[in-house]
VOGU-3710 file (C-alpha; in Angstrom, 3 decimals, decimal comma):
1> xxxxxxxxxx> 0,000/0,000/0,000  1,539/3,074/-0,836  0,698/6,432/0,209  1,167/8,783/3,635  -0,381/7,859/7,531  -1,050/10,421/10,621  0,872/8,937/13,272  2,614/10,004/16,666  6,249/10,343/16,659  8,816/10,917/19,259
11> xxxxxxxxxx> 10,788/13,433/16,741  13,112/14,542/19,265  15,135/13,669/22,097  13,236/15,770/24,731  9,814/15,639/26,317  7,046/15,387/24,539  5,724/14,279/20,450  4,450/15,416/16,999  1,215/14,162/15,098  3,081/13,616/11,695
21> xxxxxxxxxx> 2,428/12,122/7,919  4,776/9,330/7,640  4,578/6,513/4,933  2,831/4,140/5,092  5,211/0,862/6,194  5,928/-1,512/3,671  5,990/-5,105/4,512  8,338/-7,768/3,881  7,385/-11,641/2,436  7,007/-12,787/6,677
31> xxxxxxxxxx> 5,052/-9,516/7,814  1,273/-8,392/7,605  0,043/-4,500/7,371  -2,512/-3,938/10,118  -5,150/-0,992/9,739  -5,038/0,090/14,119  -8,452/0,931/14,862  -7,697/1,214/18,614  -4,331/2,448/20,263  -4,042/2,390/24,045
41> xxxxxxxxxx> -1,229/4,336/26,083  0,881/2,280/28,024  3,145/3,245/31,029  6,081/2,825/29,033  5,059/5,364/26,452  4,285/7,956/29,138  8,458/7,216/29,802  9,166/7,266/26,372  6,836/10,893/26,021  7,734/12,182/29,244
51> xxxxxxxxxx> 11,684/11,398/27,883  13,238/10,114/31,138  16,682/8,634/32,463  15,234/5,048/31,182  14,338/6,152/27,744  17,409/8,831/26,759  19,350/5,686/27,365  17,049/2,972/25,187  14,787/4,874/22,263  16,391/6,511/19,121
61> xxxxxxxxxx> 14,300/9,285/17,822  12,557/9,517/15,555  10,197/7,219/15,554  6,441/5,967/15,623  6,216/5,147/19,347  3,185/3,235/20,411  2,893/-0,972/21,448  -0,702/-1,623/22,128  -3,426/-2,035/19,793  -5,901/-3,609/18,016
71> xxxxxxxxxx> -6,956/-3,631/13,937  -7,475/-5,339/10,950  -4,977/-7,168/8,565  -5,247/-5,352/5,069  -1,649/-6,891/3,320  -0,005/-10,069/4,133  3,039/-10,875/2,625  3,694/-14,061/0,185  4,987/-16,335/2,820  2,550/-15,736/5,571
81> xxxxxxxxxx> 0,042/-18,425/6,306  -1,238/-18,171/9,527  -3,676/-14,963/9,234  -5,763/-13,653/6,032  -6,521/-10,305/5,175  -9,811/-9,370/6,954  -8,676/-10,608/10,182  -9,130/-8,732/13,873  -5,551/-8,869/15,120  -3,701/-8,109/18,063
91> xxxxxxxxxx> 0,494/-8,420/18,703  2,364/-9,871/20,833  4,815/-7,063/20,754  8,601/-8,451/21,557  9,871/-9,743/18,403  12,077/-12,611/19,323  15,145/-14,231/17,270  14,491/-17,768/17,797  17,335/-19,170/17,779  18,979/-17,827/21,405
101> xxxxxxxxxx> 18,571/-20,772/24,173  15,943/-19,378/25,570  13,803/-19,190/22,582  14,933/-22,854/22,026  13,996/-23,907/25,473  10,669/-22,866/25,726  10,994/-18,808/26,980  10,757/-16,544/24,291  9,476/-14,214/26,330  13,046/-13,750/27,938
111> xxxxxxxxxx> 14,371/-13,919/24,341  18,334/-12,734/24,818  17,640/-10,381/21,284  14,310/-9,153/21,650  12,793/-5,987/20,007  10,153/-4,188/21,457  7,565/-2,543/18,714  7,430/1,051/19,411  10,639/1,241/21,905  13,626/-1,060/19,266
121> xxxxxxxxxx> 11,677/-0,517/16,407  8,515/1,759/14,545  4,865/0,969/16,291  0,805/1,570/16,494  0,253/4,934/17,605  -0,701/5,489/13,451  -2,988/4,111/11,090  -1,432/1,593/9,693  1,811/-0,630/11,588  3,723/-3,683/9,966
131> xxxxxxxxxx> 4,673/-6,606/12,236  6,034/-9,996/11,403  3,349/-12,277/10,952  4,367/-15,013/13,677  4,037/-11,945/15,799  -0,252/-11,864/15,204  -2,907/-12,937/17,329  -6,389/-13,683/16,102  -9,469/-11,451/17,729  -12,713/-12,759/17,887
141> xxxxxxxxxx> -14,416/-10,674/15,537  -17,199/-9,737/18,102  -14,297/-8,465/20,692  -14,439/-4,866/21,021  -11,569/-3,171/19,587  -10,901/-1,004/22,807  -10,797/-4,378/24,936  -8,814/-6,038/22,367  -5,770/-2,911/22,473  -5,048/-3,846/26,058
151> xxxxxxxxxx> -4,640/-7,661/25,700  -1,218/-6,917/25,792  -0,803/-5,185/29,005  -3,482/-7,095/30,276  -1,207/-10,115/29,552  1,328/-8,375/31,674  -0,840/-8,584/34,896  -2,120/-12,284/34,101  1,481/-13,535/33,490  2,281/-11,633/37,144
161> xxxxxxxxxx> -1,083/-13,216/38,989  -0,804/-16,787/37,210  3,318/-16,895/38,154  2,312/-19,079/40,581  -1,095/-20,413/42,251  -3,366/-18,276/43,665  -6,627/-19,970/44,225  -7,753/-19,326/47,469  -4,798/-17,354/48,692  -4,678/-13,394/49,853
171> xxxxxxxxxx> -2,743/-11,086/47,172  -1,673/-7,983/47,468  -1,208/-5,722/44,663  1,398/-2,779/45,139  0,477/-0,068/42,755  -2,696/0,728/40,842  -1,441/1,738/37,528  -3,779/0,251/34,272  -2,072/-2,976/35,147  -1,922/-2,897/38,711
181> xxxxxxxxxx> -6,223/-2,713/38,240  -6,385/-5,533/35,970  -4,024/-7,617/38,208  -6,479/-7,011/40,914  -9,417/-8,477/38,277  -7,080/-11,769/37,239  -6,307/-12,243/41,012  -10,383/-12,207/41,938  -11,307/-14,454/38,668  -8,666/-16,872/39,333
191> xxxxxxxxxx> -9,878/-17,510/43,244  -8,083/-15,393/45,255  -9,465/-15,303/48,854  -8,818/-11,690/49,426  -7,190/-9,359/46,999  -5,794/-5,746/48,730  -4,732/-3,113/46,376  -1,780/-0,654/47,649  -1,827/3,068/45,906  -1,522/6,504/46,537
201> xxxxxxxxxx> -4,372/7,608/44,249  -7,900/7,564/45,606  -9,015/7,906/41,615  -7,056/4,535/40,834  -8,028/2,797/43,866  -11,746/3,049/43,377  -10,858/1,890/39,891  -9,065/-1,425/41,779  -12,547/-1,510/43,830  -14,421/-1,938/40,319
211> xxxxxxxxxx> -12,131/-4,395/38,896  -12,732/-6,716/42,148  -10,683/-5,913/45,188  -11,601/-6,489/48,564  -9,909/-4,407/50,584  -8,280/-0,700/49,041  -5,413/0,816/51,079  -3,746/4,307/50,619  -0,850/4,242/51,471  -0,389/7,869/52,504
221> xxxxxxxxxx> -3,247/7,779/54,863  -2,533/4,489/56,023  -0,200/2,015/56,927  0,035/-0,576/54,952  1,938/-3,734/57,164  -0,412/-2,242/59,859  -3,723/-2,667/57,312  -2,079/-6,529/56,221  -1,900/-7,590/59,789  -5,214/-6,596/60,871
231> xxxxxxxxxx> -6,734/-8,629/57,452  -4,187/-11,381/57,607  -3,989/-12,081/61,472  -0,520/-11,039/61,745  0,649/-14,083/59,242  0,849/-11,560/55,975  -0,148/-11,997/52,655  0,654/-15,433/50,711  1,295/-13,373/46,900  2,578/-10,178/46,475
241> xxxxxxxxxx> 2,160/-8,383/43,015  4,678/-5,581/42,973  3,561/-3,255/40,112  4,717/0,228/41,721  8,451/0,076/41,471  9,022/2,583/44,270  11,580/1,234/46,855  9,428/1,908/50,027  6,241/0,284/48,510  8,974/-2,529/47,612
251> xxxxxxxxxx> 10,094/-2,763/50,899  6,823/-2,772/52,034  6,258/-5,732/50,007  8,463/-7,953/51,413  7,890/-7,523/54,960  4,389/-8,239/54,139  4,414/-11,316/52,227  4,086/-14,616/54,684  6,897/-16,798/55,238  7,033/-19,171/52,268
261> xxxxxxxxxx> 5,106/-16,870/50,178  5,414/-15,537/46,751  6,811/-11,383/45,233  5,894/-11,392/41,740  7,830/-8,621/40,995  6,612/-6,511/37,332  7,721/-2,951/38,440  10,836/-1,066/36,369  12,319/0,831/39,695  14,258/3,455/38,028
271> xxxxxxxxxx> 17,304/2,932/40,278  18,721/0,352/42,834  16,475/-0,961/45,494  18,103/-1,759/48,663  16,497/-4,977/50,216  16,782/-6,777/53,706  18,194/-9,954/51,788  18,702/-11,940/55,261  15,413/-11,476/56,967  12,842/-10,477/53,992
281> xxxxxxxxxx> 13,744/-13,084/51,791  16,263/-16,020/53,325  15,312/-16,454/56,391  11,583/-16,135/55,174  11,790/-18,696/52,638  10,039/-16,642/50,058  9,856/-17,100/46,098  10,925/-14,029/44,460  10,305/-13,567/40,629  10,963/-11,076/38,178
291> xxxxxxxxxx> 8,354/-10,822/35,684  8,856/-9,250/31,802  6,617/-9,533/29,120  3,868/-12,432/28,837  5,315/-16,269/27,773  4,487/-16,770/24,280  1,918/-17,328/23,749  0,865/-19,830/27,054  -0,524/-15,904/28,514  -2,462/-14,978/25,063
301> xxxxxxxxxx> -3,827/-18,392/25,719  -5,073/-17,227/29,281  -5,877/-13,774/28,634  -8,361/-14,976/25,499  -9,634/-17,306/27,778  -10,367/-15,008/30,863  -11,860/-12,485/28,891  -13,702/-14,973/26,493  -15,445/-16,094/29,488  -16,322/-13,032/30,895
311> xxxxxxxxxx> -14,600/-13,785/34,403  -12,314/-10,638/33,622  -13,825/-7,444/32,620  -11,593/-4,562/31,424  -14,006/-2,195/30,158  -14,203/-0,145/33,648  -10,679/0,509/33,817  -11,000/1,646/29,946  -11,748/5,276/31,611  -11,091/7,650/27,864
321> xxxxxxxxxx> -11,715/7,466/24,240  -9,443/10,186/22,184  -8,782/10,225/18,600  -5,290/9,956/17,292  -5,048/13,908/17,400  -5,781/14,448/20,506  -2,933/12,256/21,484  -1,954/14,852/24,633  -4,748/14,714/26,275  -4,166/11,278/26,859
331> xxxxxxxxxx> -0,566/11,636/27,723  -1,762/14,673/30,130  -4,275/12,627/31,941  -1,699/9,638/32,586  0,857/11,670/33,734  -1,285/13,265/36,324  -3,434/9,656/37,072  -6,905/11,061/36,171  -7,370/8,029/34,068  -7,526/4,292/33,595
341> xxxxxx> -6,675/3,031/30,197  -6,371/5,842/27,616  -7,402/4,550/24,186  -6,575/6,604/21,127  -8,793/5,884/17,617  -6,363/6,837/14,359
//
């Protein structure tokens, strides 16, 4: 397809973005061209926008910017077999070698060369984006395409919850961010006894009330080993979800999980956390996992699945509907946490 797109492009290396015409991508014989119909702002692209210490050192303006989306498949290239044009489409959006060992050994998802669409390489916040076609994954028609945008991120907080079993345990989720809320939903669909979300935001933690939780806890009002004590009996919390990346809420989360308990840990801390390694962890006999991406594609499998069967419902965390050009207002509203999930229409 030849011819000129809108799309939103980190032109510069300082804060902020432009609503440019770019070509339109052309595809390769493995790749697809996708026609986004929804967009949705992830926490990494507020980084990427916002241009701070993590992404001066990773993304190379300029670029389309932009991983999350849903659309339609209007090219496919000769060799591709596994989608048509006319299908709803999603991405599984790290592009993996496979041929490292851990693509050979069953984690892709930890792939040693991965590239990240919209971070390593052009992405969705236009109308049309080109992916590799191994890279696709097939919509139900009928599936909304603002639900369908944040299967990915969603993905991020199932892979987190599902690390490890949860059915009838307590979880605590540290930080209410759009995943943080739909960790809390996973956690209460998958049998969770009690599920307590952690934030500073009163707007995000009545959002975590929606999705499911039990118990909500500010933390600057409240104390949050004090609040786990009271609802665990003094024993602490069997899973801990850390989504928050902030070393006291960190700390937090280790001196509340029970001994022999599980930190799931998904949070990007922006500089060294200092842990008690002897008495948080060791001498508690505690799991502690870090968490990146979703495992290809056992978690598409899962997320389809959860929201197939309407035990996980993401549409009250979807909180605003912008169209591509009024891109800022969705990067404004994230910024300052007046939002859910932000989802952008090209």
């Amino acid at each position: 397809m030849k011819g000129t797109m809108k799309a939103i492009v980190k032109a510069e290396r300082s804060p902020g973005a432009k609503l440019e015409q770019v070509p339109i991508p052309e595809i390769g014989d493995g790749e697809v061209l996708i026609q986004v119909k929804a967009t949705s702002i992830c926490g990494t692209d507020v980084h990427i926008y916002a241009w701070d210490e993590w992404s001066q050192s990773r993304v190379n303006p300029p670029y389309v910017f932009g991983h999350e989306f849903a659309g339609i498949v209007v090219e496919k290239g000769k060799n591709v077999t596994n989608v048509e044009v006319g299908d709803h489409v999603s991405a599984e959006t790290h592009i993996v070698c496979g041929e490292c060992s851990q693509c050979l050994t069953g984690q892709a998802h930890i792939c040693a060369n991965t590239q990240i669409i919209g971070v390593d390489r052009d992405g969705c916040f236009a109308e049309y984006v080109a992916l590799p076609a191994q890279n696709m994954w097939k919509n139900d028609p009928d599936l909304p395409f603002d639900v369908a945008s944040v299967q990915e991120p969603l993905g991020n907080g199932v892979h987190t919850v599902l690390a490890g079993d949860v059915a009838g345990k307590s979880v605590a989720v540290i930080g209410c961010g759009p995943i943080g809320i739909m960790a809390v939903g996973v956690a209460k669909a998958c049998g969770a006894s009690e599920v307590i979300a952690f934030d500073l935001n009163d707007y995000r933690l009545d959002l975590a009330k929606k999705m499911g939780a039990d118990t909500i806890v500010n933390s600057s009002t409240e104390d949050p080993l004090e609040e786990v004590n009271k609802l665990t009996g003094g024993n602490g919390v069997d899973v801990v979800c850390e989504m928050s990346g902030h070393p006291v809420a960190m700390n937090q989360g280790f001196k509340m999980v029970t001994n022999g308990g599980r930190v799931s840990i998904l949070s990007l801390p922006v500089r060294p956390v200092e842990i008690d390694v002897t008495n948080d962890i060791v001498f508690k006999g505690i799991t502690v996992q870090g968490i990146t991406g979703r495992r290809m594609y056992d978690t598409w499998q899962q997320v389809s699945g959860l929201l197939g069967s309407g035990r996980v419902d993401v549409k009250p965390m979807i909180t605003h509907h912008f169209p591509l050009e009024e891109f800022e207002k969705g990067f404004n509203l994230m910024i300052e946490g007046r939002c859910g999930k932000v989802v952008l229409h090209p």
